[in-house]
C-alpha positions as CSV (number, residue, x, y, z in Angstrom):
1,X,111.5,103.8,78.3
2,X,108.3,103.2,76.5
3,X,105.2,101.5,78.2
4,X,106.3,98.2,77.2
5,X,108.7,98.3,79.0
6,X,107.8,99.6,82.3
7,X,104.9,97.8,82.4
8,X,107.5,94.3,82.2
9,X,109.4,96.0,84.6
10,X,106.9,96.3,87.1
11,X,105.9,93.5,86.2
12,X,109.3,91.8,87.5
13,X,109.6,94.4,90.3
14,X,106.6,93.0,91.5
15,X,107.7,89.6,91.8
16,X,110.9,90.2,93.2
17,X,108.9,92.4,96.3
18,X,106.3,89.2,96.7
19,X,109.9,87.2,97.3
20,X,111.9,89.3,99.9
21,X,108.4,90.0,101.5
22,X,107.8,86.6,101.9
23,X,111.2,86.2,103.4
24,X,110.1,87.7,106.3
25,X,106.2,87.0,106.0
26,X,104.5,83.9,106.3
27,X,101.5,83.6,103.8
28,X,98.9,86.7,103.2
29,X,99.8,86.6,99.5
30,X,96.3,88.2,99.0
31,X,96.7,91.1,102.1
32,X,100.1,91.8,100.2
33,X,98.9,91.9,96.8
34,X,96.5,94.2,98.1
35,X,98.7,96.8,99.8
36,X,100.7,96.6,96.5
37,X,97.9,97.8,94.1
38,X,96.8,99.8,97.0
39,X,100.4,101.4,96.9
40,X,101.0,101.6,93.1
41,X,97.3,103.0,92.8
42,X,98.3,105.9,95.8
43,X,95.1,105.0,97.5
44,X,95.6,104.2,101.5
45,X,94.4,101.0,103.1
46,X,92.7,100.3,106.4
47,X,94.2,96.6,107.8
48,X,91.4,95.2,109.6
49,X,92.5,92.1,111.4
50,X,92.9,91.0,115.2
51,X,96.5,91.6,117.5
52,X,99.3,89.6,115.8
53,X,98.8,88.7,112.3
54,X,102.2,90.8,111.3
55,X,100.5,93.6,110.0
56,X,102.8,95.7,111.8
57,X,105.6,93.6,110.3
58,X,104.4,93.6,106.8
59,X,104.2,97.4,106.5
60,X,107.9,97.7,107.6
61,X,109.5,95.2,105.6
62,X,107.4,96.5,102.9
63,X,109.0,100.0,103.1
64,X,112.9,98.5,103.8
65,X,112.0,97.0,100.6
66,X,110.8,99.8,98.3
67,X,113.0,102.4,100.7
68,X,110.8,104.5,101.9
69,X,110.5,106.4,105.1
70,X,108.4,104.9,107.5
71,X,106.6,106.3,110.4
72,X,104.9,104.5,113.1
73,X,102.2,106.2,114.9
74,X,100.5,105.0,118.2
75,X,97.0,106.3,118.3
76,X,95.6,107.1,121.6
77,X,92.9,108.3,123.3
78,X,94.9,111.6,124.4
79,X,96.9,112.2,121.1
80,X,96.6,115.3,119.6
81,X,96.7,117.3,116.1
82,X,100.2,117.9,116.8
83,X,101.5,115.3,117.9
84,X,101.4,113.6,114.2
85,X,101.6,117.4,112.1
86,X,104.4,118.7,114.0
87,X,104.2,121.9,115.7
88,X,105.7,125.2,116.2
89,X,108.2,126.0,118.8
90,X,110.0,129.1,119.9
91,X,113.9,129.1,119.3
92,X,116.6,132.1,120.3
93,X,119.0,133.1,118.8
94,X,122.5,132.8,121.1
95,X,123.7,136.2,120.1
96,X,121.2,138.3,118.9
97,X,118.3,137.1,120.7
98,X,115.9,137.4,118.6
99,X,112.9,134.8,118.8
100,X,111.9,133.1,115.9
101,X,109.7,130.3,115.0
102,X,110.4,126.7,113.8
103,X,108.4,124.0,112.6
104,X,109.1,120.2,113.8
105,X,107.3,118.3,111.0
106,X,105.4,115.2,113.1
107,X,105.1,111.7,112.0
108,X,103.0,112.3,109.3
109,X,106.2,113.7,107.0
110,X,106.9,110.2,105.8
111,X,106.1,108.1,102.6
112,X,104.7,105.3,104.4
113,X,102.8,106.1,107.5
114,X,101.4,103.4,110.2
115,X,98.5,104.6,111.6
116,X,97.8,102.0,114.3
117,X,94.6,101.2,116.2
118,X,93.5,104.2,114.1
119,X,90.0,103.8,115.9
120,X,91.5,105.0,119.1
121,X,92.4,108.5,118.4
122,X,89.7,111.8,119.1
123,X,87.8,113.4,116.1
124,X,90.2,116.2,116.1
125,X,93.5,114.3,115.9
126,X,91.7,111.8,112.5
127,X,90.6,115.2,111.3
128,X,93.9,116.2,110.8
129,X,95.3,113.0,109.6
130,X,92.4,113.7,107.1
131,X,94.0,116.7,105.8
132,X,96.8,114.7,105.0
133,X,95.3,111.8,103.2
134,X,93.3,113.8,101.1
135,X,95.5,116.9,100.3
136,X,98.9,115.6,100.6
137,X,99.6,118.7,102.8
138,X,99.3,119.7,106.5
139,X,98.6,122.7,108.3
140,X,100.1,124.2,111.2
141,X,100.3,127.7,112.7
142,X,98.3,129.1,109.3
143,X,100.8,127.6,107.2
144,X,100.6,124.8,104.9
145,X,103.5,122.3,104.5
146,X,103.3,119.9,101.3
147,X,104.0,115.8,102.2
148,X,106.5,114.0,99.9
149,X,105.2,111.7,97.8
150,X,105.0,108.6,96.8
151,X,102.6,108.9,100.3
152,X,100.5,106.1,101.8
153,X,98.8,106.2,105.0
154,X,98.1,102.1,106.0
155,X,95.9,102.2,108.9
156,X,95.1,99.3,111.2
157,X,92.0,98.7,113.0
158,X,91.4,95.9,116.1
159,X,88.0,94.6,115.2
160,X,87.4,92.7,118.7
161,X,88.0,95.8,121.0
162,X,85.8,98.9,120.7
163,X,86.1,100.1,124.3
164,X,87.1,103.7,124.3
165,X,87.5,104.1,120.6
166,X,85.8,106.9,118.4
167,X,84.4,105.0,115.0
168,X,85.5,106.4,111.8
169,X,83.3,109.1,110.5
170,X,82.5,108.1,106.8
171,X,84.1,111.2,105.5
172,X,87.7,109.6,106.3
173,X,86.3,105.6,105.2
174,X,85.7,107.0,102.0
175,X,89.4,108.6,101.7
176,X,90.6,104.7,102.2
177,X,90.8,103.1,98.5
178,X,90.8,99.5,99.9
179,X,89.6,98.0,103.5
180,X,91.3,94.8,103.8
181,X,90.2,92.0,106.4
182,X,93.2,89.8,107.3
183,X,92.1,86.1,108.5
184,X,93.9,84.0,110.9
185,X,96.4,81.7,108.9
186,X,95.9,78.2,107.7
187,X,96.8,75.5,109.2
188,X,100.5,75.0,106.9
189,X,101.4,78.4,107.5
190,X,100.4,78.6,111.1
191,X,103.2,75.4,111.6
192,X,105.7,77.6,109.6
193,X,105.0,80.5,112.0
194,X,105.4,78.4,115.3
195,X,108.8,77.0,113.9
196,X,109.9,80.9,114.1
197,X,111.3,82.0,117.6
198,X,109.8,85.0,119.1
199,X,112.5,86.7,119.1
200,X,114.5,85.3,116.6
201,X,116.6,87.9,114.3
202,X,114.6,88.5,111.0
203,X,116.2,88.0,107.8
204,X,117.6,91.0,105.7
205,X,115.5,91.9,102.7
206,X,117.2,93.6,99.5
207,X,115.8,96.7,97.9
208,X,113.3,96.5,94.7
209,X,112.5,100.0,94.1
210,X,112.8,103.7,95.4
211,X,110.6,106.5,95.8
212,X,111.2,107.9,92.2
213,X,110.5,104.9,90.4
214,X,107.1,104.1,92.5
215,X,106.0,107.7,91.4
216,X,106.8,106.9,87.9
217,X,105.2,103.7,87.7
218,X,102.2,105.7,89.3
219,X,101.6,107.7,86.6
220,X,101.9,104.9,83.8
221,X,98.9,103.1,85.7
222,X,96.8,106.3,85.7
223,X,97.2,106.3,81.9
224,X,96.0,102.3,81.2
225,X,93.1,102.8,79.3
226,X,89.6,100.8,80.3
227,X,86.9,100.0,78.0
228,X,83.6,101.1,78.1
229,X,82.8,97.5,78.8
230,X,84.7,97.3,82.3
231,X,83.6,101.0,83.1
232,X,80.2,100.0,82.1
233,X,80.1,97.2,84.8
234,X,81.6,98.7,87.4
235,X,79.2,101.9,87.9
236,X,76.6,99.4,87.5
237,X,77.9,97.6,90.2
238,X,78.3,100.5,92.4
239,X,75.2,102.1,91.7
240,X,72.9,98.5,92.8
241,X,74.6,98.8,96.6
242,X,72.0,102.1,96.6
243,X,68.8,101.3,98.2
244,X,67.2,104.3,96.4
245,X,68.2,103.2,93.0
246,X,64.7,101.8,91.9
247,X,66.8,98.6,89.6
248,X,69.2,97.3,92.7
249,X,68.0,94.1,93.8
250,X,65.8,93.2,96.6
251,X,68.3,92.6,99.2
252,X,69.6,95.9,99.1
253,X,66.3,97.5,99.9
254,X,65.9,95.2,102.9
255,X,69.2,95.3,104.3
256,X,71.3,98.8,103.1
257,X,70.7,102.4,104.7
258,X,72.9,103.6,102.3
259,X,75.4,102.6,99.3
260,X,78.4,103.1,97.7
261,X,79.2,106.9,96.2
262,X,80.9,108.0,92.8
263,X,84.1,107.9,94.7
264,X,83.7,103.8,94.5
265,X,83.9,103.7,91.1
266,X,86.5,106.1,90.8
267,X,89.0,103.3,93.0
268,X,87.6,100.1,91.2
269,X,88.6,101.4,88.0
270,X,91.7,102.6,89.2
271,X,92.5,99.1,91.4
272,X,91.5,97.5,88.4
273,X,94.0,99.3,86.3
274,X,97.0,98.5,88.9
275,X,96.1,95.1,88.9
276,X,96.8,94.8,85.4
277,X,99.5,96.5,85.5
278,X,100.9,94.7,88.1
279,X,100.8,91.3,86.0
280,X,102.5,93.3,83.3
281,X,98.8,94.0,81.4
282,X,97.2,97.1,79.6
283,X,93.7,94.5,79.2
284,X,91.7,95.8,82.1
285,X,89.6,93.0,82.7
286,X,86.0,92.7,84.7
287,X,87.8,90.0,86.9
288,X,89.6,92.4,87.7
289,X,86.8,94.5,89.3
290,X,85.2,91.8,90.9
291,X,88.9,90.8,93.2
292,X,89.0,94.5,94.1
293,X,85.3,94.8,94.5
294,X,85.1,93.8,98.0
295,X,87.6,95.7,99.4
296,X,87.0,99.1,97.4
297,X,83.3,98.2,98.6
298,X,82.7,96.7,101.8
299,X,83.5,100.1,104.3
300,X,81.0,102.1,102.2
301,X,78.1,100.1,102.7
302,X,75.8,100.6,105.4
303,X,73.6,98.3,106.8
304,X,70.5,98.6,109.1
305,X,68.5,97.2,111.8
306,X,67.5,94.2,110.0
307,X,70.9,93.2,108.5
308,X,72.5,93.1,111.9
309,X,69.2,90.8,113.3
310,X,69.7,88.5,110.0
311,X,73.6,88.5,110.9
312,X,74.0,90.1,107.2
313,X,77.0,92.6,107.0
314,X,78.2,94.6,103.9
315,X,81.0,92.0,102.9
316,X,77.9,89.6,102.3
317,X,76.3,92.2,100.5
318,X,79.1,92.7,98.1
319,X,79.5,89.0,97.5
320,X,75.8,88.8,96.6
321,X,76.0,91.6,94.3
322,X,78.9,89.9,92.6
323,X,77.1,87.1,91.5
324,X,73.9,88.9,90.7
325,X,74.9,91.8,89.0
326,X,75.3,91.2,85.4
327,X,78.4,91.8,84.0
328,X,76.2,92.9,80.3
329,X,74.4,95.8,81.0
């Protein structure tokens, strides 16, 4: 199968996921068009959103869908390491008695892993999830064990709560590709949610795609060219959220500590690319930078003193940047 043709068939697979997600999910066409370039990409998403917008929900359709293993993980104040690697444990033989040792592979050994309330967990216990976003591999007892892939960790984040959590440092931010904020629903689809029982039986969804495919289509994306043009723009855009970069606009100096890294433009062009390919495309446009923008952006801004007083965060400062930054340079 040539390009062509797998970009059209993505580009139908793609559809067909929108419709049995949306069998089961009310609205959030733009949260699940985001977790599908995020998936197709193989970047992991942090869900930012309050309790009860289905973003639980939408992460296990999503994998009954594409059939995928999914893992839920509960993070806690008192989880540890192990408790998402796996861990060693001692096991005797009946006859010989001899002792060996066996590894339990943890939650983590999945292709799509929850990480809930991600915010809650210790230093050590993200550090390890860390590992496994970064290297596709874990290590336990000295040895390293390789994660199946396709492999996406989507992590959710309460925004309202921040009692006994432990912030993300901005070593593991930067390993997410997208931070997506999910809004309360409009009005329409708020009606078509109450209509819904609480308990009411959801309806089956059919399966698009496997694990095999998703990989496949993976590496197609990686090799969508990009013109200079849209390359051009986008580390231009990245390199005005620095305050020390003597050409970025005033409201950078005033309200940014620090700015996007290299890392930034790495995702947008890559986000970019999926996009396109996701429409059935090889034309990576700049539009398509500027929907990605704010999501590949907004965790990898920092803002000071003076932003918070002027009630100016970094999705503000990405919006701004949009419409000043010209897209000619």
């Amino acid at each position: 199968m040539n390009s062509v043709e797998m970009l059209k068939e993505l580009e139908m697979a793609r559809k067909k996921i929108i419709e049995e997600m949306h069998r089961v999910i009310v609205g959030q066409d733009d949260i699940i068009e985001k977790i599908l370039i995020g998936l197709f990409a193989g970047g992991h998403c942090l869900l930012v959103g309050v309790p009860g917008l289905a973003k639980t929900l939408m992460i296990r359709t999503l994998s009954k869908i594409l059939e995928l293993k999914f893992k839920r993980i509960q993070f806690t104040p008192d989880l540890m390491p192990s408790d998402i690697t796996g861990i060693d444990i001692i096991e005797e033989h009946p006859e010989s008695r001899q002792r060996n040792l066996r590894f339990v592979p943890g939650p983590v050994f999945a292709n799509l892993v929850l990480a809930d309330e991600i915010n809650r967990a210790p230093p050590k216990t993200q550090a390890a999830l860390l590992e496994a976003m970064q290297e596709y591999q874990v290590t336990v007892g000295g040895k390293t064990y390789p994660l199946e892939k396709p492999f996406l960790v989507l992590a959710t984040q309460n925004p309202i709560e921040l009692e006994g959590t432990y912030p993300l440092p901005e070593a593991q931010l930067d390993r997410f590709m997208f931070s997506i904020y999910l809004d309360y629903p409009d009005i329409e689809d708020e009606k078509k949610i109450a209509e819904h029982q609480v308990f009411q039986n959801l309806p089956e969804v059919s399966t698009v795609l496997n694990s095999e495919k998703i990989i496949q289509f993976q590496e197609m994306i990686h090799n969508i060219p990009v013109s200079d043009f849209v390359v051009g723009y986008a580390v231009n855009l990245v390199r005005n959220t620095r305050p020390n970069n003597g050409k970025c606009p005033d409201f950078v100096k005033n309200y940014v500590n620090w700015g996007a890294g290299p890392r930034a433009t790495q995702y947008l062009i890559l986000a970019a690319k999926t996009r396109a390919g996701l429409r059935g495309d090889v034309n990576v446009s700049i539009q398509d930078i500027k929907y990605v923008a704010s999501s590949v952006l907004r965790h990898r801004i920092f803002t000071n003193f003076t932003a918070d007083a002027d009630g100016v965060d970094s999705g503000k400062i990405v919006a701004k940047l949009l419409e000043e930054v010209p897209e000619a340079t």
